[in-house]
N, C-alpha and C positions, 0 to 999 in steps of 0.2 A: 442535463442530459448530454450524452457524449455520441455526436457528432462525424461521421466520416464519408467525405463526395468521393464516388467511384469516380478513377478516372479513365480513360481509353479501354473503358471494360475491365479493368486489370482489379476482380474481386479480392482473389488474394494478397494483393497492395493494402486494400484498403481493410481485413478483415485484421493484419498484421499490425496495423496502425491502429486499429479501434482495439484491440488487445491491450495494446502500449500506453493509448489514452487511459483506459479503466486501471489499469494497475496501478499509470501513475497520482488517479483519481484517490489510490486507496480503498474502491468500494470493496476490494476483496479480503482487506485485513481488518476492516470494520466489520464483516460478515463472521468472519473467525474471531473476533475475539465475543462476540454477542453470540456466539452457535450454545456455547453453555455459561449458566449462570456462574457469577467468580463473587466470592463474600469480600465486602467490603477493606479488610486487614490484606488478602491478598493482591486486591485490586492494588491498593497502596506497597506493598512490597514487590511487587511486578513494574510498577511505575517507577519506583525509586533504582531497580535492576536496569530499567531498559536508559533513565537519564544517566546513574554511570556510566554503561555502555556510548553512549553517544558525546558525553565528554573524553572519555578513552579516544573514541576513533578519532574526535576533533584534536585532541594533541595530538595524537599519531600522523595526524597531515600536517601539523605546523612544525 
């Protein structure tokens, strides 16, 4: 459960914070990819797209 102490009243602090926490939680790209069912074969070609993707950007910074 994600967590944020208002502080000197300043709600919009903390409501901007508790946004930042969930996104970086991931609960919201868990929600999107479970919104519709994905068959098996595309799960795995989806998965194999998003690891080369993220070896790509990992060279691209070294």
């Amino acid at each position: 459960m994600t967590k944020v102490v208002v502080q000197n009243g300043d709600v919009d602090l903390a409501i901007k914070k508790f946004k930042n926490k969930v996104a970086r939680s991931g609960v919201p790209s868990k929600l999107k990819k479970k919104k519709f069912y994905e068959k098996p074969g595309v799960k795995r070609k989806n998965k194999k797209k998003e690891n080369i993707k993220k070896a790509n950007r990992r060279n691209r910074n070294n």
